[in-house]
C-alpha positions, -999 to 999 in steps of 0.1 A, spaced: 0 0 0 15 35 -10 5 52 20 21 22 43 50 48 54 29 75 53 9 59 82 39 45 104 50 84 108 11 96 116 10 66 141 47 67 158 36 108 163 -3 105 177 0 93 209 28 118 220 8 146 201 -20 142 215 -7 141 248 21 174 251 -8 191 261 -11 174 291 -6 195 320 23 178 337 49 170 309 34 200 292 57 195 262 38 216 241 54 245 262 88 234 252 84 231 212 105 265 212 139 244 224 124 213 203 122 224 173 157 237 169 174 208 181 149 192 160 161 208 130 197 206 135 192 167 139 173 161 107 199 183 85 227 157 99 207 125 91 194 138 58 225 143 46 236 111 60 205 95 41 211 109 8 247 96 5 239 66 21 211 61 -7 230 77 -34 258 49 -32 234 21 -27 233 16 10 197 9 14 168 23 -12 131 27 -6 105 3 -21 81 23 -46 56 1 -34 50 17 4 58 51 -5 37 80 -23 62 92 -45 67 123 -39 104 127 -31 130 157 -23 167 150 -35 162 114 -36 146 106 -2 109 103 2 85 129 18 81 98 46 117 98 51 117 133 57 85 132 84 107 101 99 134 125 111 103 146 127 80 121 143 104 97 158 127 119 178 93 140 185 80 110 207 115 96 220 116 133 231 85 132 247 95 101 268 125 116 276 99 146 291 79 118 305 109 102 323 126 130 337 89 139 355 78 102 365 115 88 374 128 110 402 153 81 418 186 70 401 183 38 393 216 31 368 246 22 389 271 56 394 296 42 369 274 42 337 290 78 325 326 60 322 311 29 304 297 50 278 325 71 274 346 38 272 327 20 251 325 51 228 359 53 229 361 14 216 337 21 191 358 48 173 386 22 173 371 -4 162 349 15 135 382 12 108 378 -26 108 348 -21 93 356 1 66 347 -22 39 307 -26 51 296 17 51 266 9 74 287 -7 100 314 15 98 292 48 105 276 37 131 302 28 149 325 55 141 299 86 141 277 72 172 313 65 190 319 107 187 287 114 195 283 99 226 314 106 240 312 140 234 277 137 249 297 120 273 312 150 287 286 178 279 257 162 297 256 156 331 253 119 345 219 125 359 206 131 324 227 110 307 207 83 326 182 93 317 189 95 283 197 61 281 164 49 303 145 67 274 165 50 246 158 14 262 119 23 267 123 33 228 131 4 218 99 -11 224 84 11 196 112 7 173 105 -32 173 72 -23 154 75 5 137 108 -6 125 99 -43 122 73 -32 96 95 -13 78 125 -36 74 99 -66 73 76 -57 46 100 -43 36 97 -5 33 134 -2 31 155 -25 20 195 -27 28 219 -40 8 233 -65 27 271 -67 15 273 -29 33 259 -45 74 271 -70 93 237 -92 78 232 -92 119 194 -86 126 172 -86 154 138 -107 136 141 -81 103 158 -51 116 195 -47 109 213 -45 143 234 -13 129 195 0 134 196 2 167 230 24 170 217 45 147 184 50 163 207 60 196 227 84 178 197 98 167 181 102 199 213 113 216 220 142 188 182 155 190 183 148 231 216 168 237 206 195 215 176 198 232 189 201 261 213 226 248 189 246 239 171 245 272 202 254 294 205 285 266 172 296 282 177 291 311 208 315 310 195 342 290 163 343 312 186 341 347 207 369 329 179 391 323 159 385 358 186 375 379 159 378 409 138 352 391 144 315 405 145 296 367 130 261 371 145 240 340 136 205 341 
């Protein structure tokens, strides 16, 4: 069905639209630092996408998509880069107001910045397969820069978002690699998946988070100083 992508972008985006305008996450209220970080994010991975298409990485089947495309890439593809860190955004909102304890063991900011670390070393190994190799090289930067820009209590909660995001993912990117929406060209992956979804999918789904997530919060802490700076008597809540 042409309209098959189409529909996994309206439905991965409904449920968190429909509820930012509840009172207590009130995420509606914080679309002004979304957006930007939003945009930032989807400039990265479109670019990302259209080589990674151009050359043959993976390609989109005619068959689930409208047609109407932009440089290449499907008008889905674009909406992806909207809806899905939209809602992982929103949980991230969700679990900073439900999940006041720490519940991730003190050392978790040294294992990611180790295993970030590895991943950059390793990524040359896998020169030869482009998937692999930018995943593990690109997500290794990002998070160990994130590493050292975000503090532990948030990077925990970063990574409690990612994990409840993955529950999701197993549908909305099941369908997709299953049907299959996109197809990958195997010889370019480790040919690794998790039921139909490539396991370089799941890296790639972090990085995403984690780019959109710190920027976010970039933005945020921006506000939060320009506001303090200009009513230094106002007590700033940011959370």
């Amino acid at each position: 069905m042409k309209f098959t992508y189409l529909l996994l972008n309206l439905f991965t985006i409904s449920i968190p639209l429909l509820r930012s305008f509840e009172h207590r996450i009130y995420f509606y209220g914080k679309w002004k630092h979304f957006i930007p970080a939003n945009i930032i994010t989807a400039i990265f991975f479109l670019v990302w996408d259209y080589f990674k298409t151009k050359h043959g990485i993976w390609y989109f089947n005619e068959d689930y998509i409208i047609g109407l495309k932009f440089f290449g890439l499907p008008l889905e593809e674009y909406l992806f880069f909207f809806t899905v860190p939209y809602a992982c955004t929103f949980i991230y909102e969700a679990v900073l107001l439900f999940l006041k304890k720490r519940i991730l063991p003190a050392f978790v900011l040294s294992l990611v910045k180790y295993v970030s670390v590895l991943s950059v070393v390793l990524s040359p190994f896998f020169f030869d397969k482009a998937y692999t190799f930018s995943v593990l090289f690109i997500g290794g930067l990002a998070f160990l820069f994130t590493s050292y820009s975000m503090n532990q209590e948030r990077m925990e909660k970063f990574l409690i978002t990612y994990l409840i995001s993955i529950i999701p993912m197993l549908f909305v990117n099941g369908v997709l690699t299953a049907l299959p929406v996109v197809i990958y060209n195997d010889t370019q992956n480790l040919g690794i998946r998790v039921g139909t979804i490539p396991v370089e999918d799941f890296l790639y789904s972090a990085i995403l988070l984690l780019m959109n997530i710190g920027l976010y919060e970039w933005q945020r802490s921006k506000h939060f100083r320009y506001t303090l700076s200009n009513n230094p008597s106002h007590q700033v809540v940011s959370h």
